[in-house]
N, C-alpha and C positions, 0 to 999 in steps of 0.2 A: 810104648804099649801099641800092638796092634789095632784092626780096625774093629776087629770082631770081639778081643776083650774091651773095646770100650764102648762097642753096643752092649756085650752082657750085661758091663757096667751099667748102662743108661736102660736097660731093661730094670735091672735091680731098683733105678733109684724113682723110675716112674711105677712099679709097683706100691711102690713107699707113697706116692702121692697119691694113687688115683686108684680105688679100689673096682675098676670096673677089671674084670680078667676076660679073653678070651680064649678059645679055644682053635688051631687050624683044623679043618672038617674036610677042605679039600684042597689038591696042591696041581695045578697045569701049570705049573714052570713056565715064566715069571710069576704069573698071576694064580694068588695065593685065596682062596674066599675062607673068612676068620668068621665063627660064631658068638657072640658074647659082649660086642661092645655096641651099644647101642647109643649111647654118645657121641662114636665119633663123627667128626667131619669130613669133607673130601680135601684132599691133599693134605691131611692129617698124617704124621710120622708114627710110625709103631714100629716095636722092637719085639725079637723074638728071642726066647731064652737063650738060644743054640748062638746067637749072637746075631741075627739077621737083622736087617734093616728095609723096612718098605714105606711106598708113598699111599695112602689111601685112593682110589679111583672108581668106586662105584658103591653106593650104599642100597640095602633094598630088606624088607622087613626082614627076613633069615639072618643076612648074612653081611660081609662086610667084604669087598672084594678091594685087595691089595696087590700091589706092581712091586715086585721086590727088587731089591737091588744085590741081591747074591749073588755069586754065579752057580753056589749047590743048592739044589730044592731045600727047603725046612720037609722037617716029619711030618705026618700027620699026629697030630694029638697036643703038637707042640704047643705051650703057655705064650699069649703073645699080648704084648700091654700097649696102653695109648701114652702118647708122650702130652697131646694136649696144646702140643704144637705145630701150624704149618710149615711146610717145605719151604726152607728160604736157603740160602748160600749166600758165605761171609764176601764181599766187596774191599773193595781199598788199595790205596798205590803199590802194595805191597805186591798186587798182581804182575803189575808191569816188567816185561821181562820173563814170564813164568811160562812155563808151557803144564798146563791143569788141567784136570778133569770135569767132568761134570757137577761134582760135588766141591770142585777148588780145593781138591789136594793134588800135590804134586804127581805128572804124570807119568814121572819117574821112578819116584818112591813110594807115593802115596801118603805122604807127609802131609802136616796141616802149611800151608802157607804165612809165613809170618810179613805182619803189616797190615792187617786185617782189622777195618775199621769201624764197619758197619754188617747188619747181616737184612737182606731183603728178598721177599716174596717171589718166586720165578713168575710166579702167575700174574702179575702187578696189569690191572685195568690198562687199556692204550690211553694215551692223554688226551683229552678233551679238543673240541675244536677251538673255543677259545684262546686255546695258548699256542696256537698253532701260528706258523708266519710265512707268507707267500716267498716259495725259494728265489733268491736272488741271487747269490756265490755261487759259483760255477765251482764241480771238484775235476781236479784237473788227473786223470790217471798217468801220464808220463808216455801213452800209447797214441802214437800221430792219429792211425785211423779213426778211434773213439774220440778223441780232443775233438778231430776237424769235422767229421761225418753224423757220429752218436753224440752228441755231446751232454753231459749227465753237471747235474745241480749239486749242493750240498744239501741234504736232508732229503734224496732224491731214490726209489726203491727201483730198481734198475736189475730185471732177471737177467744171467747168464745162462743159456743155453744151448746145447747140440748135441752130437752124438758122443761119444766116449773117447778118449784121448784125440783132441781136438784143439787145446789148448784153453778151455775154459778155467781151469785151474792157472794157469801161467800167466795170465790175464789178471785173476783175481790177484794173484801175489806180486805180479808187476807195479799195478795198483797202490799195494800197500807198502811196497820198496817207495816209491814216490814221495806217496802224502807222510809216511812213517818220520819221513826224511824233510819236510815241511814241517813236522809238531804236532801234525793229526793222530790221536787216540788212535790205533789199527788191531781189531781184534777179527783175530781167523779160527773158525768154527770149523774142524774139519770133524766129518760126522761119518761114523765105521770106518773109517778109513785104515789102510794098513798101518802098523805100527813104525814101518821104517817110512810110510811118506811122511808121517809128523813130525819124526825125527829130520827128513829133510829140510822139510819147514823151518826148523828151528835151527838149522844149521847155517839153511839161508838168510835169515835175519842176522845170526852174530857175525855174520861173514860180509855183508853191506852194514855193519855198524847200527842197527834202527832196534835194535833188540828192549832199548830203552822206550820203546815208544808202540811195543807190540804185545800182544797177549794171546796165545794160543788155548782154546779149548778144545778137545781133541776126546774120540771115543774110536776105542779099534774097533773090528767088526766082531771080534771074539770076545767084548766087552759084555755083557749081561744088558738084555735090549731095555731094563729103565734107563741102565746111562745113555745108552745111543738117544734114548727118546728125548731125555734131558737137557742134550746135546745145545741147540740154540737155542734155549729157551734163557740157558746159564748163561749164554753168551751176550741174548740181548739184556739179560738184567745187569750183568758186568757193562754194558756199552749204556745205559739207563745211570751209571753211577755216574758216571765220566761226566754225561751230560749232563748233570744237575749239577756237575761244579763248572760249568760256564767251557765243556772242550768239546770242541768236534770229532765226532768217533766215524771212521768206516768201518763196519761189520762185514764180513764175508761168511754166511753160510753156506757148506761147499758137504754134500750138498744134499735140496729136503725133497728130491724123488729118492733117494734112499732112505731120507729119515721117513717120509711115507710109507714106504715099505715097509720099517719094521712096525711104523705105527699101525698100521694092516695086518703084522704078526698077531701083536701083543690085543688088538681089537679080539680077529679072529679067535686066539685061545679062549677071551673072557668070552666068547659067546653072542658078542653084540650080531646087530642083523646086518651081512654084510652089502654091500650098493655095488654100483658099477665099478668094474673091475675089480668087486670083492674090496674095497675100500671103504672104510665106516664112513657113514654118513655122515658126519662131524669133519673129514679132512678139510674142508674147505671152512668151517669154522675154524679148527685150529691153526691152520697156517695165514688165515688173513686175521686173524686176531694176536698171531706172534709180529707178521711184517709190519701191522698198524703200529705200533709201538716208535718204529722208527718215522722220522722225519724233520720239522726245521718246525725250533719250539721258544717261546719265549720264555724262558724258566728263569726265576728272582732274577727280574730285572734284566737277564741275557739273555742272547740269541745265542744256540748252539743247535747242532744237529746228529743224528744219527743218521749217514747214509750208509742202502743197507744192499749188497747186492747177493741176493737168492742166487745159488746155481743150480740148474736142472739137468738131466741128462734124459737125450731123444734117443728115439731107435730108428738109425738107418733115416738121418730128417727130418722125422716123420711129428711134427709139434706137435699136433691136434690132439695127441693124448692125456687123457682125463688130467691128472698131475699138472701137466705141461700147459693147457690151456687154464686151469684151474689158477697156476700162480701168474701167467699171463694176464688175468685179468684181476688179480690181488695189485698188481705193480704199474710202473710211472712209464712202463715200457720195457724192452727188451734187447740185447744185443746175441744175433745168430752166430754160431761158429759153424759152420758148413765144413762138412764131410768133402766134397770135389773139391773146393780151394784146397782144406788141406793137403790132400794127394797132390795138387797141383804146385806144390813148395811154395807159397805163399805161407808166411807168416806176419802178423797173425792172422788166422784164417778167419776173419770176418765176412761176413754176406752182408753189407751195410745197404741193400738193396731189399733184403729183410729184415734187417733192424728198425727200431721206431727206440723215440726220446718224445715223451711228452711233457715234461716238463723242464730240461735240459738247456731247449733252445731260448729261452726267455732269460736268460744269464749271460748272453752271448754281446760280446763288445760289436760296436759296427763293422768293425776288421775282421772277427769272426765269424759275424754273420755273415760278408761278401764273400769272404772264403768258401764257407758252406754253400753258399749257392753257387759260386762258379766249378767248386769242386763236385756239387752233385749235378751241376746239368753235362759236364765234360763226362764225368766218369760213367753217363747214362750215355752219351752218344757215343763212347769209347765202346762199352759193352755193347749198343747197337752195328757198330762197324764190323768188330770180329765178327757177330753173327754172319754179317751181311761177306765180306772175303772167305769165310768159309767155305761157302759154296763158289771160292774160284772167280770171284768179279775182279773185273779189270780196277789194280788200283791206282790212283790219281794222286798227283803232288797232294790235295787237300787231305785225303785217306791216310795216305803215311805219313804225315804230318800228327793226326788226329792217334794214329799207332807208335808214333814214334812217343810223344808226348804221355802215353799211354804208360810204357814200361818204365817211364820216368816216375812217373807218380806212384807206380807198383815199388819201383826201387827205394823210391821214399819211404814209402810209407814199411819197409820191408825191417821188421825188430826180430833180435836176437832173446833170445828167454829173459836172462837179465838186464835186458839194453831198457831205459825209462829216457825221456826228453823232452824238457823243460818247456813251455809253451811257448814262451820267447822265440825261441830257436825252431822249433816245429811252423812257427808264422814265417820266420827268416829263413829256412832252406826253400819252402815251398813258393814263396817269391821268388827265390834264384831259379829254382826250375821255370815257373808259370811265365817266366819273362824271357826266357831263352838263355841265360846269364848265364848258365852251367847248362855249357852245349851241347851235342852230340857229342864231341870229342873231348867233354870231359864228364861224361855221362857216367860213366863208370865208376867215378870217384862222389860221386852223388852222397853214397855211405858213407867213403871216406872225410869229405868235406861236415857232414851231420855229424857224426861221430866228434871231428877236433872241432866243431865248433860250440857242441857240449860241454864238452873238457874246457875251452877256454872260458865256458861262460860260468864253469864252476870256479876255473881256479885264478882268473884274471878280470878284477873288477872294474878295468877302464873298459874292456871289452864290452861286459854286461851293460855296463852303463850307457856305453855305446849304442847295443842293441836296443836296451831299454829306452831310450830316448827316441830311437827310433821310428819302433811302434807305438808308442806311450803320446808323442806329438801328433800321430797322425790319428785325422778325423774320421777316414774310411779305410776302405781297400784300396780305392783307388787312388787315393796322396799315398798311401802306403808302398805301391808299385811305383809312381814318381818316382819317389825320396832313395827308394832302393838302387832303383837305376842312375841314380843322379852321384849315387854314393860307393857302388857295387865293387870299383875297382878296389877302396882303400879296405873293405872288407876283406876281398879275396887275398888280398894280398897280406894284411894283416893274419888271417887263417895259414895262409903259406910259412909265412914267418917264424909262426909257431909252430910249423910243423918242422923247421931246423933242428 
C-alpha cells in the first residue's frame, strides 16, 4: 500500500472517531490554514481526504495553520480530519544500518522499517539538570589536529564550521568512521542535501564495515520543506532512544544554517513577523532547544551521552552571522575550517588558532595535557616566525630549526579523507618527531611511518600492547619523552620489519 492510500485510509478511520470536520480555506504551499477544528493541538497529525498528511503549527480563533508534508498542494475546499494524535516517529535497533527519512521510512523506498519498537515525541522537553553529569570521557575523532589542539568530551556540543567545501563534512564522517568502529551509536543527519551525497554516505559506511553501528537520516533539497524541517529533530529523538538504553550516540547535524533557511521559508509563507535577516524570531529558541537535548546524562542508573556536533556554513569566513554566532553561543565551543589553509593543501583545513573547546580539555590525561601545551605554544611561535621571514629577515640556526620543526608537524598532522588514527599512536608519532627521532632525513616518511604504525596497532597485538604500556605507565609528557627515547630504536625497527 502506498503512502497516500494509507493516509486516505487513516483519514477514513479518524473521521469514524472524531466528529470534528474541517475544512482547507487557504493553501501557500507547505502551509496549509484548515477552518473547523477547534480542538486541535499544536503538533497534532491531520489527514486530508486527497490523502495528504500534515503536522499542526500554529492555532488562532479562525483557523488552524498546518505544515504539510506533500510535495502536491491539497485543494481548497478539501475535508481534513484530526487524528488526535502528536507527531512522534517509530525508534528501535531495527534502525541501525538504515539510511531513513524524516518519518523513518526507507529513504530508498519509503517502506516502513521493520524492528521498530517504540514510537516517541520529536518535540521531547531537554533533560533536566539533575540528571546531567560533569563531562569526564574524552571522544576521541581519529583526526590528529582535533585529538591534540580541539580536543572535544563525550556528551560535548562542539559546532563545525566555515565556508563551503572546506572539509567540514569530511570531518564529521571521519568522526563517525572512528567512534562507529569503537561501538559508538553514529547517527548522520544530512539535511537537503543532494540525493547522490546520501547515497555516498551510505556507501562509505558499508565500505569501512561500521554500517552496523550507523544510522542515516537524510532529506534531499527537493524533499517537501516539513521533511527538511523535521530533519534533526528525527535524528536527535532516534540518538534520545539509544541513550536511554545505557549507549553513547555521536549525532552529526550537517547542516542547520540550511535547515534555518528553510525554517525562514516555511516561517515567511505562514506570515510570522520576520527579525534580522528575515529570520523568525523563535530561530534561536528552536535550535538551542533541539542542541540542549544533547549531552552526558545519568539515565536508570547509567551514564551515557549524546555528543552532538552542529555544522554551519560561513561566507567567505565571515562567522559573525546571525546563524553562525547564534549556534556559536548555543554550543561547548567550535572547530574553524578556513578558506586560505584549504587553498594552501593542508588537510584538514583546521584554524586551531580559531578554534575553542570549552569543555573538552578537562578530559585530558596529563600526556595530553603537556602535549597540548607544548604543541600550542610551538605552533604559535611557528606561525610568528613565518610572518616574521616573510619580509626577508636574516634567518638563523634557531629560525630554521623553529621552520624546520614546523613542516614536520604540518606533515603530521596531514589526513587523507578516509585516513582516522587511534590515539595511541597520534601520542607516539608526535614523540618521534618532538624528539628529533624521525630526522630530517627521514622526514619524508613521517606519513609513511603514521600510517604502518596504525596498521600494526590494528592488526598486531604485541605491538599495541607495547605502545599501550608505553604511554599507559607514563605519569607525564615528560617520562613519556624519556621512555620513548630510551626505547625508540626497537620501535623503529620493529615498524621496519613490518614493513618487509
Amino acid at each position: 500500500m502506498s503512502l497516500i492510500d494509507t493516509y486516505k485510509q487513516k483519514f477514513t478511520e479518524c473521521m469514524g472517531k472524531n466528529s470534528e470536520i474541517g475544512f482547507v480555506e487557504k493553501v501557500s504551499h507547505p502551509v496549509v490554514y484548515v477552518r473547523g477544528l477547534p480542538g486541535c493541538v499544536y503538533s497534532e497529525i491531520v489527514y486530508s481526504e486527497s490523502g495528504g498528511m500534515g503536522m499542526v503549527v500554529g492555532l488562532s480563533l479562525d483557523y488552524v495553520e498546518v505544515l504539510s508534508f506533500s510535495e502536491e498542494p491539497v485543494v481548497v475546499g478539501e475535508k481534513v480530519s484530526r487524528s488526535g494524535e502528536i507527531l512522534k516517529v517509530p525508534v528501535g535497533e531495527g534502525l541501525l544500518g538504515q539510511a531513513i527519512g524524516p518519518l523513518c521510512t526507507s529513504l530508498h523506498d519509503n517502506k516502513v522499517i521493520v524492528g521498530i519498537e517504540e514510537y516517541r515525541e520529536i518535540n521531547s522537553p531537554p533533560p533536566p539538570i539533575n540528571v546531567r553529569e560533569r563531562i569526564k570521557v574524552p571522544l576521541e575523532t581519529g583526526v590528529s589536529t582535533v585529538d591534540m589542539l580541539v580536543p572535544l568530551g563525550r556528551g560535548q556540543r562542539e559546532l563545525v564550521i566555515g565556508d563551503r567545501n572546506t572539509g567540514k563534512t569530511t570531518f564529521a564522517l571521519q568522526s563517525i568512521l572512528y567512534q562507529a568502529k569503537m561501538g559508538t551509536i553514529c547517527i548522520y543527519a544530512g539535511i537537503a542535501k543532494k540525493k547522490q551525497s546520501l547515497r555516498r554516505v551510505e556507501n562509505l559506511f558499508e565500505k569501512h564495515g561500521v554500517s552496523q553501528n550507523t544510522i542515516i537520516v537524510g532529506s534531499a533539497s527537493s524533499d517537501p520543506l516539513a521533511n527538511i524541517y523535521l530533519t534533526p529533530y528525527t535524528a536527535m529523538t532516534i540518538a534520545e532512544y539509544f541513550r536511554d538504553r545505557g549507549r553513547d550516540v555521536l549525532l552529526v547535524l550537517d547542516d542547520l544554517s540550511a535547515h534555518a533557511k528553510y525554517y525562514r521559508e516555511v516561517s515567511l509563507l505562514s506570515k510570522k513577523f520576520p527579525g534580522r535577516d528575515s529570520y523568525p524570531g523563535d530561530i534561536f529558541f528552536a535550535h538551542a532547544r533541539l542542541l540542549e537535548r544533547a549531552g552526558n546524562f545519568k539515565m536508570n542508573g547509567k551514564i551515557s551521552s549524546i555528543t552532538c556536533l552542529p555544522v554551519a556554513a560561513s561566507i567567505e569566513g565571515d562567522i559573525t552571522g546571525y546563524i553562525q554566532t547564534n549556534l556559536m553561543s548555543i554550543t561547548d565551543g567550535h572547530i574553524f575550517f578556513d578558506n586560505a589553509i584549504f587553498k594552501a593543501g593542508k588537510r584538514p583545513a583546521i584554524n586551531h588558532f580559531l578554534s575553542v573547546t570549552r569543555v573538552g580539555r578537562q578530559t585530558q590525561t596529563p600526556i595530553r595535557w603537556g602535549i597540548n601545551r607544548e604543541l600550542s605554544t610551538f605552533l604559535f611561535l611557528h606561525n610568528k616566525t613565518e610572518r616574521f621571514i616573510h619580509f626577508g629577515a636574516e634567518i638563523n640556526e634557531g629560525i630554521k630549526a623553529t621552520i624546520d620543526m614546523g613542516k614536520k608537524i604540518n606533515q603530521l598532522f596531514d589526513q587523507e579523507n578516509e585516513e582516522t588514527y587511534s590515539l595511541d599512536i597520534q601520542i607516539l608519532m608526535f614523540v618521534l618527531v618532538w624528539t628529533g627521532i624521525l630526522k630530517e632525513e627521514t622526514s619524508g616518511k613521517i606519513k609513511f611511518y603514521k600510517m604502518k604504525a596504525q596498521s600494526l596497532y590494528d592488526k598486531d597485538p604485541s605491538f599495541k600492547e607495547k605502545v599501550s604500556n608505553l604511554i599507559s605507565t607514563s605519569p607525564d609528557f615528560n617520562a613519556l619523552l624519556g621512555k620513548v627515547s630510551a626505547s625508540h630504536k626497537d620501535l623503529i625497527d620493529y615498524m621496519d620489519r613490518g614493513t618487509e
